[in-house]
N, C-alpha and C positions, 0 to 999 in steps of 0.2 A: 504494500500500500504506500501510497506517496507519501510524503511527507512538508507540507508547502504552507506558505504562509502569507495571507494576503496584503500586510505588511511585517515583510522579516525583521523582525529583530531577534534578539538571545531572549531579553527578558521575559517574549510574548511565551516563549523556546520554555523557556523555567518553570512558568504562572503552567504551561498547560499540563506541564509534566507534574506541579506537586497536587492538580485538584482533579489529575485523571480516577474517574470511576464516581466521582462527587456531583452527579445531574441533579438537577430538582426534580422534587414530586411533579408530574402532570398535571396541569391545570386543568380547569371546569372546561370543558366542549366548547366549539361555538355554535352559534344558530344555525350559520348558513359554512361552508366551504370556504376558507380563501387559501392563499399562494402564499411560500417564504419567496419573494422575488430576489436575494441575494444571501445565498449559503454558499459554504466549503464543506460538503460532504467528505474532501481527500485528507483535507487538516483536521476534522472533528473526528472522524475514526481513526485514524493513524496517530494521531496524538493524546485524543482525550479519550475514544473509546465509543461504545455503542451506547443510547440511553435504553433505560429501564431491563427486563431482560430479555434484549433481544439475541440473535444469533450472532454469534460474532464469524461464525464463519461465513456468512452474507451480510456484513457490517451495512452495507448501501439498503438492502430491503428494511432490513431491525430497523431503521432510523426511518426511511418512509413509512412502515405500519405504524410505527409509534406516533408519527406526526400525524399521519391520514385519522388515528384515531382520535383526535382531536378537534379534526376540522380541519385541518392543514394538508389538503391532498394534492397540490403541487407544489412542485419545487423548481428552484432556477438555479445549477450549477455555475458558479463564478469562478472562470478562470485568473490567472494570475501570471503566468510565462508559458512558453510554448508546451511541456510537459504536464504541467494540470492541463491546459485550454485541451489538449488532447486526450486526455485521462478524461473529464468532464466530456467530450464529444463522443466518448465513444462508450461512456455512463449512460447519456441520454440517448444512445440507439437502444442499450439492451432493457431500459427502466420507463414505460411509457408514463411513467406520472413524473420525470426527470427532464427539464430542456436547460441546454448550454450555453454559455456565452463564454467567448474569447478573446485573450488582451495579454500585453505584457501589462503589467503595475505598474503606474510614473515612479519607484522604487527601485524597479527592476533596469527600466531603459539606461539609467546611468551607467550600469553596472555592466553591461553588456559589450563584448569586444568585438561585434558584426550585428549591428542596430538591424541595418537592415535584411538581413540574412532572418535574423527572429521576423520578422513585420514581415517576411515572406511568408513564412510558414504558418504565421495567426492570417492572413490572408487566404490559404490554402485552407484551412480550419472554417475559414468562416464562410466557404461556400458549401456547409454538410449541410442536409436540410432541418435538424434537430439543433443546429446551434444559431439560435434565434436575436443574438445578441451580439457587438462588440463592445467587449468591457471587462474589468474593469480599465478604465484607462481615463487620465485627466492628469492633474497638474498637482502635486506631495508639497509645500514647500514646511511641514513640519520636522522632516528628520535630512530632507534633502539641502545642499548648501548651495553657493550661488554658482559652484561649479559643473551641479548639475542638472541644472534648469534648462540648458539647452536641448539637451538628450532628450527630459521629459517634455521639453513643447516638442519637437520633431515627434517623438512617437506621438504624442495625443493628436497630431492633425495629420498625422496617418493613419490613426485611428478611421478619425473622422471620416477622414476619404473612403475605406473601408466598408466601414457601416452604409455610406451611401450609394456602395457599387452593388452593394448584395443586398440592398435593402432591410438591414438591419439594426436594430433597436442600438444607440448609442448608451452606454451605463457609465456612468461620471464619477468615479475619485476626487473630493474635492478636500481636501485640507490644507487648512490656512491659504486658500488661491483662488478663492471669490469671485475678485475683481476679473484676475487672469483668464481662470474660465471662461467668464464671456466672452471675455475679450475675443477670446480664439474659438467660440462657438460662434459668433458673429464673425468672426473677419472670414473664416472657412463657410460659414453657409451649416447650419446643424442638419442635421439626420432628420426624418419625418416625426419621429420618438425618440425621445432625451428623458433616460430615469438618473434623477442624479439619486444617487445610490449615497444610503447614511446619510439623509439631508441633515447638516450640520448647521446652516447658518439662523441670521434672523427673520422677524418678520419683511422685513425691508430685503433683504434677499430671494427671499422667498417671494415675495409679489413682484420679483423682477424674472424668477424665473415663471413663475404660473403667468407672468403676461405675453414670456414667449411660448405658452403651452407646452413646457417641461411639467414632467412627470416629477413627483417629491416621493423619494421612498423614505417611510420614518422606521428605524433600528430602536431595540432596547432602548436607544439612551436618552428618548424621549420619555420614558415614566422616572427617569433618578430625579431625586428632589429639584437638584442642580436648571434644571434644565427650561427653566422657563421661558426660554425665548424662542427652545425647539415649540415648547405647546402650542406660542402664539401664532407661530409660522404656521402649525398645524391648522390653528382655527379659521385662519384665511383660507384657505387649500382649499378650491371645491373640491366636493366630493371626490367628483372624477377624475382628478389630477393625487390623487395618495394611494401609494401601494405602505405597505408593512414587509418589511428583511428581519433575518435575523445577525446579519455577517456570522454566522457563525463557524466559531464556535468560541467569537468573540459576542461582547456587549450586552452581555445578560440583562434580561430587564427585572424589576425590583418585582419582591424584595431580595433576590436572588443573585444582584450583585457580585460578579465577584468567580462566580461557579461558571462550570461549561455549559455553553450556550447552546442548541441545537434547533430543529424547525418545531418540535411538539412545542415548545417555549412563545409563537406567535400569539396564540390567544391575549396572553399578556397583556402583550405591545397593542393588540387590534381595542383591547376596552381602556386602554390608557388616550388611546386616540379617542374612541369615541367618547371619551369625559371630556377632551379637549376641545373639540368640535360642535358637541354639544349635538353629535349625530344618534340619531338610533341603531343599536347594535345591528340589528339583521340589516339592515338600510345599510349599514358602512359595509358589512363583512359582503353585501351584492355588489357595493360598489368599488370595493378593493378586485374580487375578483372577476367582472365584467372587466377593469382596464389591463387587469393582469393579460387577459386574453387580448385585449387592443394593444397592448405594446409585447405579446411573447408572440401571438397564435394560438393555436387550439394546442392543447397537449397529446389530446387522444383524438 
């Protein structure tokens, strides 16, 4: 099983390794079906393990039944460098409740000794017909320096170009590069569908993307106390413009903070939203997964 990180660090390396086997209890069902629109199925079992008991000798099923049993009956595999994006493409051939998406990391592009040799190969990836997606890919400037910013803009508007040749969903890495992002979604021309993945900023960002009809996915990290400028951004969001991630098998949502993350864990995040919003549960969990389908496809 892989082992990959959708931002590498050691310390993510350490945290996942001492709270391997430590899942939360299942949450309450939801009303209706909705979608994790961004997980790491290759980093949550290879690292942290399978939730509840499932089979570990089919780690990919364990983690879908557990999620499906909750209400969470699709998933969106998110790649990370040419190795997952194909591990993930070739997850969602044999998994029909599993679609993929494909990208190097703005993390990863720095680091890379033949940029475009990779940006070949997620090319060639992203014309499978189950990988619905490219992404992750955007602009890091939290751990990245100013030496490697050029790297990560060349990849993201390769990206870009990308998503637009295959007609595929653009999925957005956005930390600490706001401004930049747009920057470079506007000056390239964006994809038809822009989920910016882990919507991190404020309201004021947030109605600057819902005005270009970007998609807002909200992660865990919208119910930590902390987080109140994620909620506002949420309560603007129509409806139709919010999907729910989990990154997992990062960003646990509360009160579970802390623990391995996985997709059974969305309920969570989806009634944290609809407190925010101030939407009716079965009304949100329709309208998470009606756009899930507008910006993935059908699954089945």
């Amino acid at each position: 099983m892989l082992s990959l990180m959708s931002q590498p660090t050691e310390s993510r390396s350490q945290r996942a390794a001492r709270r391997a086997g430590e899942f939360p209890p299942a949450p309450e069902p939801l009303p209706r079906p909705v979608l994790d629109s961004h997980t790491h199925l290759d980093i949550t079992v290879s690292e942290v393990g399978v939730p509840g008991a499932g089979d570990a000798t089919d780690p990919v099923t364990a983690a879908i039944d557990v999620a499906t049993a909750v209400g969470v009956d699709r998933l969106v595999q998110v790649g990370v460098d040419v190795e997952s994006s194909r591990w993930g493409a070739d997850v969602a051939d044999r998994h029909p409740a599993v679609l993929a998406t494909v990208a190097l990391h703005p993390n990863e592009a720095p680091r890379l000794a033949d940029l475009d040799a990779a940006l070949r190969e997620i090319e060639s990836l992203a014309a499978r017909d189950r990988v619905r997606g490219v992404g992750e890919t955007g602009m890091d400037f939290f751990r990245t320096g100013d030496d490697g910013r050029a790297a990560q803009e060349e990849s993201f508007r390769a990206h870009i170009a990308i998503a637009k040749r295959y007609g595929k969903t653009l999925v957005i890495h956005d930390r600490d590069a706001h401004a930049d992002v747009l920057r470079i979604l506007d000056d390239e021309g964006a994809p038809d569908t822009v989920v910016m993945h882990c919507f991190s900023g404020d309201a004021q960002f947030a109605a600057e993307c819902v005005r270009r009809g970007y998609l807002l996915s909200f992660a865990g990290t919208v119910t930590f106390a902390s987080a109140g400028s994620l909620r506002e951004a949420a309560a603007l969001t129509p409806l139709d413009q919010i999907l729910v991630e989990t990154d997992a098998p990062y960003l646990t949502p509360m009160p579970y903070r802390g623990r391995p993350n996985a997709s059974y864990l969305i309920p969570l995040t989806v009634r944290a939203l609809a407190d925010a919003t101030g939407a009716d549960l079965d009304d949100l969990c329709a309208a998470i997964s009606t756009t899930g389908e507008r910006a993935f496809g059908p699954w089945y």
